[in-house]
Every structure is written in structure tokens, then in C-alpha cells.
C-alpha positions in Angstrom: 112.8 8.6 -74.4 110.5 11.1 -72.5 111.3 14.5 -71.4 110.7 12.8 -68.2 112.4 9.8 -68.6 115.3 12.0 -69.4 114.6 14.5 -66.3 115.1 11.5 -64.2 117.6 9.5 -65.9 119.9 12.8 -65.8 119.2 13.3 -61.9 120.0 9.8 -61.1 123.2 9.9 -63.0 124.8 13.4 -63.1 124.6 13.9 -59.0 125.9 10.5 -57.1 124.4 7.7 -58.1 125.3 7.0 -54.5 122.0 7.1 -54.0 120.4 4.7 -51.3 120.3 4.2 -47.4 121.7 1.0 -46.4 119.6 -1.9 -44.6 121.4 -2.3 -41.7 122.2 -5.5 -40.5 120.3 -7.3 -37.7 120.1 -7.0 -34.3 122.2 -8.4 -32.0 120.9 -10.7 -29.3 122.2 -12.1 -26.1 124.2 -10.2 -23.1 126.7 -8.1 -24.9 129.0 -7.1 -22.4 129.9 -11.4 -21.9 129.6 -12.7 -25.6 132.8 -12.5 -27.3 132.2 -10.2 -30.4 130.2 -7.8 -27.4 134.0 -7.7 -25.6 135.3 -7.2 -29.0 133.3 -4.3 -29.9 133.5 -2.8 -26.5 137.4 -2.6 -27.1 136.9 -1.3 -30.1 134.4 1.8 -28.7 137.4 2.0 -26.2 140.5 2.4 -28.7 137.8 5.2 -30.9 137.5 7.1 -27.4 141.1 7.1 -27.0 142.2 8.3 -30.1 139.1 10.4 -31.3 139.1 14.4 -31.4 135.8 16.0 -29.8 133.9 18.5 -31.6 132.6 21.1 -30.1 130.3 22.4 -33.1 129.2 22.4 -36.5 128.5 25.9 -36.5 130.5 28.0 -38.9 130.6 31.2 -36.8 133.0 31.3 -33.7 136.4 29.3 -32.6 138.2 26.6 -34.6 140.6 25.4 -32.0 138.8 22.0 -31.7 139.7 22.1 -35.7 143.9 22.0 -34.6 143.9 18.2 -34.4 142.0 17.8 -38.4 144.8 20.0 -39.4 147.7 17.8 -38.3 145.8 15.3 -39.8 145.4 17.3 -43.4 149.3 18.0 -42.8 151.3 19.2 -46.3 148.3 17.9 -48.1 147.8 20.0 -51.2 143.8 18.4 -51.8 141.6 17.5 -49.4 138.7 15.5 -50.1 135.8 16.1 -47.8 132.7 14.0 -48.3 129.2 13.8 -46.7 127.3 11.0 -46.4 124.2 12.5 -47.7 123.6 15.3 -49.9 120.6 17.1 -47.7 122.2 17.6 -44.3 122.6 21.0 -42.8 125.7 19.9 -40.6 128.0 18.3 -43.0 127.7 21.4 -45.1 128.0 23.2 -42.0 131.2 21.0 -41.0 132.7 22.1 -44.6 132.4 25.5 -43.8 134.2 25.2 -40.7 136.9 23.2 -41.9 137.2 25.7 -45.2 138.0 28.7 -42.8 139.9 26.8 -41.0 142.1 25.4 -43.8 142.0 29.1 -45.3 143.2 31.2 -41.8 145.5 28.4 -40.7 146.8 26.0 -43.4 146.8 28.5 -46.2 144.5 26.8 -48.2 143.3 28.8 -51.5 140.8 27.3 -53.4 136.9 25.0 -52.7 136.2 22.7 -55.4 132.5 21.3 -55.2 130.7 18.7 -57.1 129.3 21.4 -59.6 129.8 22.0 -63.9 132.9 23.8 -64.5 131.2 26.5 -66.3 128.9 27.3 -63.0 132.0 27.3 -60.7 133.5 30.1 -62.8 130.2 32.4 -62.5 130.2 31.8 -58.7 133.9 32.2 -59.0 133.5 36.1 -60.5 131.0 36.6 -57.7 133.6 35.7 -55.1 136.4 37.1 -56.4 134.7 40.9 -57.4 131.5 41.0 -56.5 130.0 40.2 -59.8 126.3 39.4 -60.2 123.7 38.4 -57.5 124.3 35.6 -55.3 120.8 34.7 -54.9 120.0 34.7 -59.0 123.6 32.6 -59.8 122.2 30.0 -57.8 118.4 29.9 -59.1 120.3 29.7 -62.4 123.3 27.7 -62.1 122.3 24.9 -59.6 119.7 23.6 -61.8 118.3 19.8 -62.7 121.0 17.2 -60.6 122.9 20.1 -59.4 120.0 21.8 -57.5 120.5 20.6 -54.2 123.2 22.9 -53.5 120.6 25.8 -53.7 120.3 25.5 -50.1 121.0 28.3 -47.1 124.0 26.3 -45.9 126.2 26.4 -49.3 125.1 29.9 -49.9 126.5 30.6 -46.6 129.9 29.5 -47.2 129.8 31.6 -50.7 128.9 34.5 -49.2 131.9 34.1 -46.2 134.4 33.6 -49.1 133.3 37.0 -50.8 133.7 38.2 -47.4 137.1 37.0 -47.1 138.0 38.6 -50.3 136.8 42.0 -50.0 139.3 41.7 -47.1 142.0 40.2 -48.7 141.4 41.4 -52.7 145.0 40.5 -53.3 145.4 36.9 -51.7 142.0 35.9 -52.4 139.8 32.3 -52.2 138.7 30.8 -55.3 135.5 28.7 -56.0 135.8 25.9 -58.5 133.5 23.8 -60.4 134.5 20.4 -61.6 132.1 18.1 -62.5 130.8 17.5 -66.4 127.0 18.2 -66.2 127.0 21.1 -68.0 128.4 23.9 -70.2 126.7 27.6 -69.8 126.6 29.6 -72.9 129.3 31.7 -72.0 131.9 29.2 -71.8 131.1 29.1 -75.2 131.4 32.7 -75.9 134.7 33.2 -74.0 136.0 30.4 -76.6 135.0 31.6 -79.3 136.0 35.2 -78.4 139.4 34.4 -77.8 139.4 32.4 -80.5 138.5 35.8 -83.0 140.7 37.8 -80.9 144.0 36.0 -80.6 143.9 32.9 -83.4 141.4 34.8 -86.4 142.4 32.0 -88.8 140.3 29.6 -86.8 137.3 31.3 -86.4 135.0 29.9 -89.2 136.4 26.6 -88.0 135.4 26.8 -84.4 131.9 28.5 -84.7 130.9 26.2 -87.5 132.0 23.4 -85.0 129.9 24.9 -82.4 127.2 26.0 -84.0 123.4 24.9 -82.0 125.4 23.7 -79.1 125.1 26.4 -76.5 122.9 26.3 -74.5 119.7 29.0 -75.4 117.4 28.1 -72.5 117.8 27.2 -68.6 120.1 24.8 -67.6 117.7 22.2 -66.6 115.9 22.2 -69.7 118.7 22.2 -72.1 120.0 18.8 -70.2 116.6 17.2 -70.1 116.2 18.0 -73.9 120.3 16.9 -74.9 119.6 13.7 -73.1 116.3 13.2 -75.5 118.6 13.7 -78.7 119.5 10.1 -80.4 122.7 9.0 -79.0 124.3 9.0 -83.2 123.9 13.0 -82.3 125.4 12.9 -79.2 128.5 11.1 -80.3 128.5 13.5 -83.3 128.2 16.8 -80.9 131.3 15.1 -78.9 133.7 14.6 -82.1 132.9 18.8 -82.9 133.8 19.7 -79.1 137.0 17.0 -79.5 138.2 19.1 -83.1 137.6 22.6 -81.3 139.8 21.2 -78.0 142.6 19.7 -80.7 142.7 23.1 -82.1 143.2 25.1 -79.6 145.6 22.8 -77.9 148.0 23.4 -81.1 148.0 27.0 -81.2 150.7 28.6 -80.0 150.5 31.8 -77.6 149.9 34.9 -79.6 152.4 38.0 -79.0 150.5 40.8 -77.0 147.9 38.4 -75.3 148.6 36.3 -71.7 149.9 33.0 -72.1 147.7 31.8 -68.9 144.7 33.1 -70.7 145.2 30.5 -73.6 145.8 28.0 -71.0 142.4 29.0 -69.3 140.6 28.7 -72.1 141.4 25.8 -73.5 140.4 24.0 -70.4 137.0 25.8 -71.4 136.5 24.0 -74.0 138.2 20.7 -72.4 134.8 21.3 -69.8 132.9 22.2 -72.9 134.0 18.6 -74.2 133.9 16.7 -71.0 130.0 17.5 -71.1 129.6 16.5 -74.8 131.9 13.1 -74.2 130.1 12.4 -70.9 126.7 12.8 -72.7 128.0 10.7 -75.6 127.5 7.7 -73.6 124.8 5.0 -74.0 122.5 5.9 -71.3 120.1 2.8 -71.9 123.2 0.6 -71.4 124.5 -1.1 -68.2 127.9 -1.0 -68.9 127.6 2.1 -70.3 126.8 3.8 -68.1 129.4 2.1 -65.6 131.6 3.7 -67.9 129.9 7.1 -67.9 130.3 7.2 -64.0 134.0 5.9 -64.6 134.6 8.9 -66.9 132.8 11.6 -64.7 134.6 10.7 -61.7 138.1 11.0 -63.8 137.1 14.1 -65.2 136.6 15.9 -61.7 139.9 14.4 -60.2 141.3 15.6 -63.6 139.4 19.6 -63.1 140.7 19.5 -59.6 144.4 18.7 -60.6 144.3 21.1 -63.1 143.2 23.7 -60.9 146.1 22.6 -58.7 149.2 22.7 -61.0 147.5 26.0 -63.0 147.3 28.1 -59.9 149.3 26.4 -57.0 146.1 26.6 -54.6 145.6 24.1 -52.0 142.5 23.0 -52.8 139.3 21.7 -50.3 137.3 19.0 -52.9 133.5 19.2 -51.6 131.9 16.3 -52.8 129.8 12.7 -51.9 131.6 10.0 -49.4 131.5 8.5 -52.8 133.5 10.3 -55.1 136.3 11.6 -52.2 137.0 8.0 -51.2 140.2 5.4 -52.4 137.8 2.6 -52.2 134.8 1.8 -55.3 132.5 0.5 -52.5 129.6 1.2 -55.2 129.8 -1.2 -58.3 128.5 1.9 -60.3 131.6 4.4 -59.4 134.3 1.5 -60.9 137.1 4.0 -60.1 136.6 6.8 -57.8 137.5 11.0 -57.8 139.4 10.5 -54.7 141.1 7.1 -56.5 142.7 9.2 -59.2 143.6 11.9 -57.0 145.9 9.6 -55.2 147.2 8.0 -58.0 148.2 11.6 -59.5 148.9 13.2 -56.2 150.0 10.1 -53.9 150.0 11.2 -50.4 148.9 15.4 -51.4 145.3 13.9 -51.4 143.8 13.1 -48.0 140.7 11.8 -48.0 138.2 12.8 -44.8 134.8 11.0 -44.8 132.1 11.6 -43.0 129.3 9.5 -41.1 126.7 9.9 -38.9 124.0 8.1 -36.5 120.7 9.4 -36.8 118.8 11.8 -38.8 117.0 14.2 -41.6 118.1 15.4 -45.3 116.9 16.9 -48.1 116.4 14.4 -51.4 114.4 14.2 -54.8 112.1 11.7 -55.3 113.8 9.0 -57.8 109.6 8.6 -58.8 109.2 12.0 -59.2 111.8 14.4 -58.9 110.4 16.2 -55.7 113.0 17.6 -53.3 111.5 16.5 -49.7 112.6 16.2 -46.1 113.5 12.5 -45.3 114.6 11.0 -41.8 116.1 7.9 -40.7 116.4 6.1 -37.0 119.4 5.5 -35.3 121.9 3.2 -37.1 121.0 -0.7 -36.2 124.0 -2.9 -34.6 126.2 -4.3 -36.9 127.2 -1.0 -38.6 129.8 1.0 -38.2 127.5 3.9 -37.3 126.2 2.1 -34.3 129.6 1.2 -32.9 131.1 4.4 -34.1 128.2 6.4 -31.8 128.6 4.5 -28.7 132.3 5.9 -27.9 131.8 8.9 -25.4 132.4 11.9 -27.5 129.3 12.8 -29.6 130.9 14.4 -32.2 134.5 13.9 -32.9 137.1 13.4 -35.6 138.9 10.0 -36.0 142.3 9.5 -37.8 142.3 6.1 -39.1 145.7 6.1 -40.2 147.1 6.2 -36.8 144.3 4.6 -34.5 144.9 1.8 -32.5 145.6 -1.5 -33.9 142.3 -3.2 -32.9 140.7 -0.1 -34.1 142.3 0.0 -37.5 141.7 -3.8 -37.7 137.9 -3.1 -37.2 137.9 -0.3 -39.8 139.4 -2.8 -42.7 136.1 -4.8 -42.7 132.9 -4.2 -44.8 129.9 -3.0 -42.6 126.8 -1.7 -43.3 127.3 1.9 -43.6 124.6 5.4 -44.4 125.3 6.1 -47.9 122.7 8.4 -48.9 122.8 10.3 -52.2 120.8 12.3 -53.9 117.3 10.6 -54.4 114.8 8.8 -52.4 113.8 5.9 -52.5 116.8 3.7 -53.6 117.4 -0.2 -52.4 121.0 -0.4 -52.8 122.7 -1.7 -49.9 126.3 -0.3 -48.9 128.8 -2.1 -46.6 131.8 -0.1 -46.4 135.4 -0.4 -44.9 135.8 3.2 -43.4 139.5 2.7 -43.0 139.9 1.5 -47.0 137.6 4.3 -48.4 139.2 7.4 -46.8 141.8 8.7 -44.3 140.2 10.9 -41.7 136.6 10.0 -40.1 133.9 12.6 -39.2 131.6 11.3 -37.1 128.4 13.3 -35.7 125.3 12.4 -33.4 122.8 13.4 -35.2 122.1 15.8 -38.0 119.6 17.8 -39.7 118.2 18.7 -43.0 119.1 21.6 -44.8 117.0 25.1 -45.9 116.6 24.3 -49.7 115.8 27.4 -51.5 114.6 26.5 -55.1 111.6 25.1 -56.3 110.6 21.4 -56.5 
């Protein structure tokens, strides 16, 4: 396998492989305000007007009262999943810094989860928390390879409000959390390795001969393009060494004069250290292999996220695809989903809010070439749920699809073509989606934009 090969087989894989636009279905013909399914759907607009929530902004900055009605949605939730329905669009990240402060100043909410390596989440986490480091030069070197979308004005935006909100509140502060599997910096390693020596000394020639050449030594970017190149025996070998260390440490009993929730943090360092190895141990040349790669990540980051929750008590906001936050596998590649688990684990302290949207512009990489560009699409055909979704009178507005009308709900059980745009460009798949099945709470907007990406190509 090529550098390349690898470069794009990584991207494709480790960042939604919910990756393409659908077709949308084709037009409709005739009078539709006499044929039958043209009543039907007019009902329909009128039961989403009835029940729908304006929006009076995507804009972070301001008042949040049109945000009451989401948060008697959200409820006692203690994780919210909220999606996007592409990766590039300035309002949807926009939307999830609204609804963070919102959830923060009004719900008590205490933690943002995103779609980003464990081991990156806790560098952005010591920047929000104290300050440490330089915004600007974590994100050049954390959001890296599949991740590096997030390097974008609108995320860095939301970062820099939640160090805001703790240099105001240092002792009941937000956290930022990481917890996907694409990567492990080198000092997750060293903060292993240096409890290890400090608190179990008996198991220190064990564990760094276990992890010996596995941290990474260059950027992030490289080091996955060149792990993905090693032969997959390798791989599989690198993942039993990162099992042993996490068997270890899992053993070891807390050590008088050191803090029992520091052995519990770092061994879910070197869980993340292992989730990488195992998730990499996977044949990537393989169909079903990589069905069960996908399988795997999205347990691991409803497994992080629970974690997070039971360690720490926060009520978590989960930032992540339409994909992964949804109940329903809609994608034949994502067999069971993030938001899936988090039900199953959580039941009804998971509520998943999706988001959807009519017309517009997003950042994406080039599935040819790896190039992040601008790309734009026209407004959603009829037959899909955008079109119908758009024509009720509100432009923006939030939808609770557990408690619309019956008609409405009925509407929202069946597969339609649906905008379910990922990462890359260009992509054929085709999506039909039942919004009602896939999540609980509906954002809809107009029209949206593409976001300020600050890396490089």
C-alpha cells in the first residue's frame, strides 16, 4: 500500500464514512395542491408548522430564549447527541455553540465531547481548563489527517468561549473531551508510563518494553499515513502489546500516597492508547472488515463518552456526524451506531438531536485527492424530507419528533432521500433516511454556509 493509498484510505475511514450527498428523488408532476399525496404532504407541512420552534439565529453571540423550547426537549438527559449533516458548514457548528452555552448557563451541562482522538481532547482540555498552550498551535497540531476539518474559525470559536467561561468560573468549570480512536499523541504515552514508574515501579521494564517504537515521533498525520502502510501481522502484533499494558494496569491496585482517580485516568489512557492499536488492527483491504472497524469505532466513542459520564458526573453535549449521534444504522457501513449504544447503556439519558438542512455550501476533501475545498448544493428536490421539511413557514426552527402530530410522526417513520454529507467529495452513496427513527429532536435550517478552514490543504 502507498503512502497515498494510505493517506486516503485513513481519511475515508477514520472521519464518517458518511460521506456522500444523496440523489434526490424525482420531481413531482401534476397540480399538487389536488393529487392526493400533494394534500398529504400539505398536511404534513401543516402539522411541522404547528408543532415546530422558530429560530431566530445561528449566531453564538446574544439571547438564547428561542433555545427554552430545545431544552424541554433535552429534559433530565445526561448526553445529548447533536449531529450535523455535513462536516463543512459554518451554521451547524455555529448551532452547537449556541446550544453548548445554552445547555451550560441553563441546564447545567459540564462537559463537549467531539468526534476527535482521546489524546487530542485532553491537550485542548488543559487549554480550556488553565490556559495551557496556544490555541492556534493545538489545532495546527492536533486536528491533523481525518481530523482536520475541525481546524476551522467556527470550532475554534466555541474553544475559546469555553476558556472564557472558565477563567470566570475556575472552580465549576467546562470540560472538552475527545472520544474517537484515530490517534494516540506521544504523551499519552508518557503520562502512562510515568505513572507507571511512579506509583507501580515493578512494572516498568514490562510496560516500556511493551511500548517501545509506538509513540508517535513525528506529526500526527504522518505517523497515521505511515501505521496504516505497516503489514497488518504488525498491526495485530502492536494491538496484543497495548492489550498486555491495559491488562496490567487494570490489576493494579491503588498505591498508598497517590489519588485513586488518577489510576482510573490513566488507565483509560492506555484503554485510548489501545482502542487506536485495536482499531488499526483491522483488515483495511477487507469489506467486512472494515464493516467491523466502523462497528468498533462507533462503540468505542459511545464507550469514551460513557466513561467520561460515570468518571466525572458531567452532563455531556456529544458533537459529532448525523451518523454516529443517531438510533438508526441508515448507512450499511456504520452496522451499529455511537448514538445506538448510548441508548442501550443510557436508555432515555441519551437524546438524540439531528440536524438537516435545504440548500447550501461546506467545506470537504477531495476523496481523489485529499484537497479541502468549498462545495455547494441546490435546493433539496421533492421527494425528500428536506424539501417538505423547508416548505413549513418558519425558516429555521426546531422539531420534536417524539411529540409531533400523528400525521407528522407517521411521515417521519418512512425512508426519504435525505443530505448526508460527510467528510469527502465526491461520494455516490445514496441516503434515504427516517428522521423520526434516526434521532429525537430535528434541526432544520434554510440554508447554510461553509466554514473558515484554517489549515493547509
Amino acid at each position: 500500500m502507498t503512502r497515498r493509498t494510505a493517506a486516503v484510505i485513513s481519511s475515508a475511514l477514520l472521519l464518517s464514512l458518511s460521506l456522500g450527498a444523496v440523489a434526490a428523488a424525482p420531481p413531482v408532476t401534476g397540480d399538487t395542491a389536488t393529487h392526493p399525496a400533494g394534500r398529504t404532504a400539505m398536511n404534513v407541512v401543516d402539522g411541522i408548522e404547528h408543532s415546530a420552534h422558530a429560530l431566530r439565529t445561528t449566531d453564538p453571540r446574544g439571547s438564547l430564549k428561542d433555545l427554552r423550547a430545545l431544552g424541554s426537549m433535552v429534559g433530565d438527559a445526561e448526553v445529548v447527541g447533536l449531529g450535523e449533516a455535513t462536516h463543512g458548514s459554518r451554521d451547524f457548528f455555529r448551532m452547537k455553540h449556541r446550544v453548548l452555552r445554552y445547555l451550560v448557563e441553563e441546564k447545567g451541562f459540564r462537559a463537549f465531547s467531539l468526534e476527535l482522538p482521546w489524546s487530542s481532547g485532553v491537550r485542548v482540555n488543559e487549554y480550556v481548563l488553565y490556559g495551557r498552550g496556544d490555541l492556534d498551535r493545538i489545532a495546527r497540531e492536533e486536528f491533523q489527517g481525518s481530523y482536520r476539518i475541525w481546524n476551522n474559525a467556527d470550532y475554534l470559536s466555541l474553544i475559546e468561549w469555553m476558556r472564557a467561561h472558565n477563567r470566570h468560573h475556575p472552580t465549576d468549570p467546562v470540560q472538552f473531551v475527545g472520544n474517537d480512536m484515530g490517534y494516540a499523541g506521544p504523551e499519552l504515552y508518557r503520562r502512562v508510563t510515568d505513572h507507571v514508574a511512579h506509583a507501580h515501579p515493578h512494572l516498568r521494564a514490562r510496560v516500556t518494553a511493551l511500548y517501545d517504537g509506538l509513540a508517535p515521533a513525528t506529526d500526527a498525520a504522518t505517523y497515521l499515513e505511515r501505521y496504516l502502510e505497516l503489514p497488518l501481522t504488525e498491526r495485530e502484533k502492536r494491538a496484543e502489546r497495548t492489550r498486555e499494558v491495559l491488562a496490567l494496569l487494570r490489576k493494579q491496585p491503588s498505591v498508598p500516597g497517590t489519588s485513586g482517580q488518577e489510576h482510573v485516568r490513566v488507565v483509560q489512557h492506555a484503554r485510548a492508547i489501545h482502542q487506536m492499536a485495536k482499531g488499526y488492527s483491522y483488515d483495511i483491504t477487507d469489506e467486512a472488515q472494515v464493516t467491523e472497524m466502523m462497528r468498533y469505532r462507533d462503540r468505542v466513542m459511545a464507550e469514551n463518552v460513557a466513561w467520561w459520564h460515570s468518571h466525572t458526573g458531567d452532563r455531556i453535549l456529544l458533537s459529532a456526524h448525523n451518523t454516529h449521534v443517531s438510533y438508526d444504522a441508515f448507512d450499511p457501513r456504520y452496522p451499529k451506531t455511537q448514538g445506538a449504544v448510548l441508548r442501550d447503556s443510557l436508555g432515555g439519558e441519551y437524546v438524540s438531536i439531528g440536524f438537516s438542512f435545504h440548500s447550501g455550501a461546506f467545506k470537504a476533501f477531495g476523496t481523489d485527492d485529499n484537497v479541502i475545498r468549498t462545495h455547494r448544493v441546490d435546493a433539496a428536490r421533492p421527494g425528500s424530507n428536506e424539501h417538505t421539511l423547508d416548505r413549513a413557514r418558519q425558516r429555521d426552527f426546531i422539531l420534536d419528533m417524539r411529540t409531533a402530530p400523528r400525521l407528522v410522526r407517521t411521515w417521519l417513520a418512512e425512508p426519504r432521500p435525505t443530505w448526508n454529507i460527510g467528510a469527502g467529495r465526491p461520494d455516490p452513496t445514496e441516503y434515504r433516511v427516517a428522521l423520526g427513527e434516526a434521532h429525537d429532536v430535528l434541526i432544520h435550517l434554510n440554508e447554510v454556509e461553509a466554514t473558515t478552514y484554517l489549515g493547509s490543504s
